[in-house]
BASEZA-635125 format. One record per residue (C-alpha): residue in one letter; residue number from 1; x, y, z. Coordinates in Angstrom, 3 decimals. Layout:
node code->A, pos->NUM, u->X, v->Y, w->Z
...
//
This chain:
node code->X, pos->1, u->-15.011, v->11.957, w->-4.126
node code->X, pos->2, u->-18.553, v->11.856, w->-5.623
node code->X, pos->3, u->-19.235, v->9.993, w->-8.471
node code->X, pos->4, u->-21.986, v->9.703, w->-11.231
node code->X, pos->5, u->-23.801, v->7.734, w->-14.001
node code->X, pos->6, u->-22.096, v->10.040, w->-16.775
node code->X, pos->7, u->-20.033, v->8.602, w->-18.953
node code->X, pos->8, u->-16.423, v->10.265, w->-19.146
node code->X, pos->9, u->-16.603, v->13.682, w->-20.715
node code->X, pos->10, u->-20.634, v->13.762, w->-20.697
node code->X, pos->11, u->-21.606, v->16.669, w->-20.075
node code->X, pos->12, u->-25.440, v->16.912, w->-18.621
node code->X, pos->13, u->-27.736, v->19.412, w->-20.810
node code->X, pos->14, u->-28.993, v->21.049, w->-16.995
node code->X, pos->15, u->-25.006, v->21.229, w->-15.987
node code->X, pos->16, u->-25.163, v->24.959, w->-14.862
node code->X, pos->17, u->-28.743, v->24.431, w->-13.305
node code->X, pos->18, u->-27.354, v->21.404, w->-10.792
node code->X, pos->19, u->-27.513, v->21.820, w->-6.861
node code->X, pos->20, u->-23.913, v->22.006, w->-5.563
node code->X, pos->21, u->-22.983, v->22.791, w->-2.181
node code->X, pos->22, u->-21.400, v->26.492, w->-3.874
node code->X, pos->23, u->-24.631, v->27.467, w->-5.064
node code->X, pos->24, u->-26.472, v->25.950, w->-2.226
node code->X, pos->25, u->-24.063, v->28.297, w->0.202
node code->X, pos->26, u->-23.593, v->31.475, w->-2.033
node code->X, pos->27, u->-27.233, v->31.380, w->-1.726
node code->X, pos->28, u->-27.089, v->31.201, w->2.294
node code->X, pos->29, u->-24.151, v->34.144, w->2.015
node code->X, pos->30, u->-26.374, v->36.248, w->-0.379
node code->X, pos->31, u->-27.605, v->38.808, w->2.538
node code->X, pos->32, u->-24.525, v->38.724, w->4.739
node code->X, pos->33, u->-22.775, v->39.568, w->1.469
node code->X, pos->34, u->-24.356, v->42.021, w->0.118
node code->X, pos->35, u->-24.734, v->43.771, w->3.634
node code->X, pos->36, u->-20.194, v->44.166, w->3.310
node code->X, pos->37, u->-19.022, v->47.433, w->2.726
node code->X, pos->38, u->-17.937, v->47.280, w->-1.195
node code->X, pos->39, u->-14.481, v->47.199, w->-0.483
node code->X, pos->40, u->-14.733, v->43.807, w->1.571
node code->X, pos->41, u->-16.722, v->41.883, w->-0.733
node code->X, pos->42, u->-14.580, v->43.253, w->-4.347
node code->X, pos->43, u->-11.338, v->42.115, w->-2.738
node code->X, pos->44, u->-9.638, v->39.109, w->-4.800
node code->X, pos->45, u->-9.151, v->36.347, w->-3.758
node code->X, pos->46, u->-6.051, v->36.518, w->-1.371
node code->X, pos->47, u->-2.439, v->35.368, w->-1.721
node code->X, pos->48, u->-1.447, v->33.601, w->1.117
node code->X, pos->49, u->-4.800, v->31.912, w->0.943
node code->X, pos->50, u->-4.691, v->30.727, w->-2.603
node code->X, pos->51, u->-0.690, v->29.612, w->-1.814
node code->X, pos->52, u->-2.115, v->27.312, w->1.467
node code->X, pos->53, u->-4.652, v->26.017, w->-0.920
node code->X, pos->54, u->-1.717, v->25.385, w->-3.139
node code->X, pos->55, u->-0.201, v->23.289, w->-1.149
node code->X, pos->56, u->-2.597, v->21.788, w->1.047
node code->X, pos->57, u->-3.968, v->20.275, w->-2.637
node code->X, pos->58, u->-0.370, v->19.503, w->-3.211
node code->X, pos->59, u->-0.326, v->17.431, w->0.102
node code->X, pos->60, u->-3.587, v->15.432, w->-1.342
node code->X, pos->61, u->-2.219, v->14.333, w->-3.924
node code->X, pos->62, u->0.512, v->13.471, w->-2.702
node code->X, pos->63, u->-1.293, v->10.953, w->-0.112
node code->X, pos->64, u->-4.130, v->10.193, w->-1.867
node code->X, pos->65, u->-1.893, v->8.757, w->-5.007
node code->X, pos->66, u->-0.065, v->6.486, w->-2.458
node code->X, pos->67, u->-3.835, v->5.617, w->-1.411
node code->X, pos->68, u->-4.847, v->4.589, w->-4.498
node code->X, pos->69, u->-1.478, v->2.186, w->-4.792
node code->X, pos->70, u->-2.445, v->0.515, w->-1.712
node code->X, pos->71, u->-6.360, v->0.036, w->-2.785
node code->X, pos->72, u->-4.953, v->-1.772, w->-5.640
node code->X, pos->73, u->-2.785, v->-3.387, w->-4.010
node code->X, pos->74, u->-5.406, v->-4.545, w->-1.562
node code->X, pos->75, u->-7.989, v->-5.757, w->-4.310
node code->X, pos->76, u->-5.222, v->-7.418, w->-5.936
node code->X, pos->77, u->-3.998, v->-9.414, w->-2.808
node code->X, pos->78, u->-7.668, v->-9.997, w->-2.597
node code->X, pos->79, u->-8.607, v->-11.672, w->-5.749
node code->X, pos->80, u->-5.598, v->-14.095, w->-5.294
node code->X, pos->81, u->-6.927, v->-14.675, w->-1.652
node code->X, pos->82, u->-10.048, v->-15.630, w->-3.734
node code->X, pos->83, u->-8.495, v->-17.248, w->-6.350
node code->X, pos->84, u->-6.475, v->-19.776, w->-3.732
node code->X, pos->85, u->-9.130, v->-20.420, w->-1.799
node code->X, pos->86, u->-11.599, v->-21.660, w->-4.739
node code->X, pos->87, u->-8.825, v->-23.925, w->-6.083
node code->X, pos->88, u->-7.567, v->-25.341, w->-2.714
node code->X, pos->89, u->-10.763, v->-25.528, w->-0.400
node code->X, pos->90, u->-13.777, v->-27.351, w->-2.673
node code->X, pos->91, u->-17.327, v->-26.960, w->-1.362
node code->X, pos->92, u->-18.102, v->-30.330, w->0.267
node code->X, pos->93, u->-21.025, v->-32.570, w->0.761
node code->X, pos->94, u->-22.926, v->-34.931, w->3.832
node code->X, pos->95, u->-23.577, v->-37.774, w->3.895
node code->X, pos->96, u->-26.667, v->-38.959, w->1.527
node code->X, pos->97, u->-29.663, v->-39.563, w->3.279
node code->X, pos->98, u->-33.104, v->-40.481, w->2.781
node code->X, pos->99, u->-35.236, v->-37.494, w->3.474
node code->X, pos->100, u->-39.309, v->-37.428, w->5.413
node code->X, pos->101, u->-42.119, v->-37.887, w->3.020
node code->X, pos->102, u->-42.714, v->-34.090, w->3.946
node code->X, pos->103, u->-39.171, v->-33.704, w->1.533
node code->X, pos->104, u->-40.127, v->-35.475, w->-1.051
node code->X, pos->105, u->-38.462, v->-38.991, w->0.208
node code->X, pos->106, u->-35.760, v->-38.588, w->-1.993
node code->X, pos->107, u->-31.869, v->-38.879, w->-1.182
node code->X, pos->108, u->-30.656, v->-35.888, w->-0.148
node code->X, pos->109, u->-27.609, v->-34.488, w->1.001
node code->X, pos->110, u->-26.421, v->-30.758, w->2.122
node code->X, pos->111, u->-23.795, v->-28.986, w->0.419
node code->X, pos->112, u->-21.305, v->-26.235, w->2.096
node code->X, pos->113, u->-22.031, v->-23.941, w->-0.934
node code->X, pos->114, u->-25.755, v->-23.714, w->0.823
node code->X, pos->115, u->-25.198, v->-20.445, w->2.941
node code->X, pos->116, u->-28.808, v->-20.537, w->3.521
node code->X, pos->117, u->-28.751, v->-23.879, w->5.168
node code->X, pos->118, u->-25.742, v->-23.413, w->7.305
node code->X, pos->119, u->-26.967, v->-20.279, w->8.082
node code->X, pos->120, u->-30.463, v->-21.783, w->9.142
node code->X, pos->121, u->-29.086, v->-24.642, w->11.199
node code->X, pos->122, u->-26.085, v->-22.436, w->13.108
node code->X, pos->123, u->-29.569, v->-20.329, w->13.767
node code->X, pos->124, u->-31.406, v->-23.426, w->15.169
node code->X, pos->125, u->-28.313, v->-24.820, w->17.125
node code->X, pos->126, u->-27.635, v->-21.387, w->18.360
node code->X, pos->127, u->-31.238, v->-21.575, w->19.594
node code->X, pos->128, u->-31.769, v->-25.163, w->20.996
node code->X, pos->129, u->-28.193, v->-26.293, w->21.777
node code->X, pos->130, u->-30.403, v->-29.726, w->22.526
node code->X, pos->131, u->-30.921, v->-29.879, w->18.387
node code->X, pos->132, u->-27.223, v->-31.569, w->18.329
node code->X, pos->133, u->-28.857, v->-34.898, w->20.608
node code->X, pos->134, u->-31.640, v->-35.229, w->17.697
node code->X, pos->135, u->-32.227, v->-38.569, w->15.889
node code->X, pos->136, u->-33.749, v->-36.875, w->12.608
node code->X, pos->137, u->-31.714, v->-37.690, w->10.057
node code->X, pos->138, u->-32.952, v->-34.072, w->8.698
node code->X, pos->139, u->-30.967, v->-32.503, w->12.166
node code->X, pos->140, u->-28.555, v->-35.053, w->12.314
node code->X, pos->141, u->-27.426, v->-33.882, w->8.399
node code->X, pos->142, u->-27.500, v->-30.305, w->9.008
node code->X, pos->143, u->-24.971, v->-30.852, w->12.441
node code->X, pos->144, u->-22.735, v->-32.589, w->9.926
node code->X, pos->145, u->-23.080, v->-29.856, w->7.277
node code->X, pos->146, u->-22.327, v->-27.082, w->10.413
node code->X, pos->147, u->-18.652, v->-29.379, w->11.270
node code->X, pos->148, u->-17.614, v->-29.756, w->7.718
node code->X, pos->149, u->-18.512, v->-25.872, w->7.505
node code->X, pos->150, u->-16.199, v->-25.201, w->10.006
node code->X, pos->151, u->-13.720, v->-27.085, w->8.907
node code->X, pos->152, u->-13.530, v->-25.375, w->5.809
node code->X, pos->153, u->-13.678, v->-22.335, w->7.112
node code->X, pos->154, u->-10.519, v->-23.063, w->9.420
node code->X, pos->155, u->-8.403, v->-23.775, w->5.952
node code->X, pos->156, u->-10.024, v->-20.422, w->4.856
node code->X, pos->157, u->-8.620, v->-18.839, w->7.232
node code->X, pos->158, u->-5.121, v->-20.131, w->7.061
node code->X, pos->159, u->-5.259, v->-19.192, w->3.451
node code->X, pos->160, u->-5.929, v->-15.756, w->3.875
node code->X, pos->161, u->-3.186, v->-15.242, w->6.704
node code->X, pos->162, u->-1.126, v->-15.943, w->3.824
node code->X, pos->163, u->-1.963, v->-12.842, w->1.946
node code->X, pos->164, u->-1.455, v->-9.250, w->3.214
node code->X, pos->165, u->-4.618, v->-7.807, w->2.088
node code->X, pos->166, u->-5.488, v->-6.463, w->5.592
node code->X, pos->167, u->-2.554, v->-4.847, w->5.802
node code->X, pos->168, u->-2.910, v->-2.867, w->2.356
node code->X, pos->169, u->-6.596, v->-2.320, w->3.464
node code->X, pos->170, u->-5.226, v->-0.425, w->6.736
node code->X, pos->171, u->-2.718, v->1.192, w->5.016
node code->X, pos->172, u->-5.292, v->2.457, w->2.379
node code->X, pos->173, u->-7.777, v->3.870, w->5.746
node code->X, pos->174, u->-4.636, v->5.810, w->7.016
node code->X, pos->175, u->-2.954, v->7.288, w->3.711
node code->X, pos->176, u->-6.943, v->8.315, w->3.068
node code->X, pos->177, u->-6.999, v->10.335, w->6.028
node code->X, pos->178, u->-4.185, v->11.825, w->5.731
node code->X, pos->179, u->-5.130, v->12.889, w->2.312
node code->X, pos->180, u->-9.011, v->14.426, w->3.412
node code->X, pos->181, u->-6.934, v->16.078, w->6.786
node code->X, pos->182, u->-5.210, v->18.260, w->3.721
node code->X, pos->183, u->-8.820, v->19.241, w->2.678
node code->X, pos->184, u->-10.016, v->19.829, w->5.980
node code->X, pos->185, u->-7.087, v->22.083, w->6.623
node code->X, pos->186, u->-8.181, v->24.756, w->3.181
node code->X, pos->187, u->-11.843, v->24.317, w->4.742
node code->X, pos->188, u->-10.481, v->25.489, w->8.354
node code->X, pos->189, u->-8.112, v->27.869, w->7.311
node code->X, pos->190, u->-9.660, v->31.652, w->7.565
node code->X, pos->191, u->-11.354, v->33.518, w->4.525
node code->X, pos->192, u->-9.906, v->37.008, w->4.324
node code->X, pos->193, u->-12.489, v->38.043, w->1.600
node code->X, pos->194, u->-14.921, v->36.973, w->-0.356
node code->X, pos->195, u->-13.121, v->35.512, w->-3.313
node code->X, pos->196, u->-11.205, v->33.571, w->-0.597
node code->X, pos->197, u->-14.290, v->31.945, w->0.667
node code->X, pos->198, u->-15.480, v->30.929, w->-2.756
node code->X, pos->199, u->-11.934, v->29.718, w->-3.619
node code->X, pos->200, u->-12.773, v->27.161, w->-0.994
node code->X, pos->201, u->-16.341, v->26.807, w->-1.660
node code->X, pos->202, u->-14.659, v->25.057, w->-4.978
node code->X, pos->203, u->-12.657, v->22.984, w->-3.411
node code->X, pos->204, u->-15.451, v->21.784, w->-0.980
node code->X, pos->205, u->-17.505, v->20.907, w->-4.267
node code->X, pos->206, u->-14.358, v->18.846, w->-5.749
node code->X, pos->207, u->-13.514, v->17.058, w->-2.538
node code->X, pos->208, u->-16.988, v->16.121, w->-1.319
node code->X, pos->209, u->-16.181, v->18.401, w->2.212
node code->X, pos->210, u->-19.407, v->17.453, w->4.822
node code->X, pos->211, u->-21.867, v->20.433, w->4.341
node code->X, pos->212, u->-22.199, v->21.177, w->8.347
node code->X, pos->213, u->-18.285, v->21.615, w->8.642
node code->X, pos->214, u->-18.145, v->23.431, w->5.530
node code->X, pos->215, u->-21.227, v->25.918, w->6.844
node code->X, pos->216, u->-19.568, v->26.310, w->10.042
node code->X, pos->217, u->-16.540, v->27.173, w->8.147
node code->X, pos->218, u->-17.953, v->30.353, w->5.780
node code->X, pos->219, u->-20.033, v->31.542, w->8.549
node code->X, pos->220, u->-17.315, v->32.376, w->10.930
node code->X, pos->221, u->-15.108, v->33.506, w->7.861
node code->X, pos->222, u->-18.317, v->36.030, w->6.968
node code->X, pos->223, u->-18.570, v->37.206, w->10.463
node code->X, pos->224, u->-14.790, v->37.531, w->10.583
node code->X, pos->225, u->-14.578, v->39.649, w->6.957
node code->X, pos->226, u->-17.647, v->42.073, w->7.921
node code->X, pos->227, u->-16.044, v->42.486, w->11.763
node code->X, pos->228, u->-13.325, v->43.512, w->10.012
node code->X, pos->229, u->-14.297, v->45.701, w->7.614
node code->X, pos->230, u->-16.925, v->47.748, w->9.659
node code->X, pos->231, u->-14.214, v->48.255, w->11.888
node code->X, pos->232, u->-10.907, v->48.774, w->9.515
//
């Protein structure tokens, strides 16, 4: 759904005035609908429309409730993962070494926490495998700062197998889809008047439905009511 910088219950002074894909498409639907006989574009909205809509929402809730259980179990399982892995896998250090008068000739040693540097020297090694045969102390650090990377990385790993955040994460993807299928389904279903198609229209503005599908939607439900009633 889309979100905003309001804070809860603010209400913005231009509310009725905002762009929103209703207004944007009763705009678009202005001729069409104004070219229906009067009967076909007074009709309410109708019921077996408004009762699919009913339940369709009904069905999103339904999923996207479980959804929101399994996103929070997900960042939960993921802030222990984070939690663990802080207190049982310490950033470590090389070896101190005397840098090149170009560094200052200070000691120096590189750190794991240094994503830059292990970053820069996986680049460099990736690039001249030959850099791990170099006898600069400067090259010969950062290989050592690339294995104790990776062995840090291994116990990183075997931490997280041990929590199911993945698995929450996945479930999360599916019950969402599920949820906007529901959605999709009040978008697809056909308009038998007017009211109908702005009964949807609304729920398009709620649910954040993709403007293209939801144009390709009204138009055929417009052609569709005016076949209809130059012909009933």
């Amino acid at each position: 759904m889309a979100t905003n910088s309001l804070q809860p219950g603010a209400v913005p002074a231009n509310a009725d005035a905002r762009p929103s894909r209703r207004n944007f498409l009763i705009g678009a639907m202005a001729a069409p609908v104004i070219a229906l006989p009067v009967a076909a574009s007074a009709m309410p909205a109708s019921g077996d429309f408004e009762a699919f809509k009913a339940a369709q929402l009904k069905e999103y809730e339904r999923f996207s409730t479980a959804a929101d259980k399994a996103d929070e179990a997900a960042l939960a399982e993921h802030r222990a993962c984070e939690a663990a892995i802080e207190a049982e896998v310490p950033h470590v250090s090389t070896r101190i070494f005397s840098v090149p008068y170009y560094l200052n000739g200070k000691p120096h040693c590189f750190d794991t926490s240094e994503h830059w540097m292990v970053d820069m020297f996986q680049h460099a090694l990736d690039e001249r495998p030959k850099l791990r045969d170099s006898d600069s102390v400067v090259i010969q650090a950062g290989m050592e700062l690339l294995a104790l990377n990776e062995q840090r990385e291994a116990k990183i790993a075997a931490i997280k197998s041990r929590f199911p955040t993945e698995k929450y994460e996945e479930e999360a993807h599916e019950l969402w889809g599920k949820a906007f299928k529901a959605i999709d389904r009040i978008i697809e279903r056909p308009a038998r008047s007017v009211a109908d198609i702005l009964s949807k229209l609304d729920v398009a503005d709620e649910y954040g439905v993709h403007e293209e599908a939801l144009l390709e939607a009204v138009t055929a439900d417009l052609k569709r009511i005016a076949g209809e009633a130059r012909h009933g």
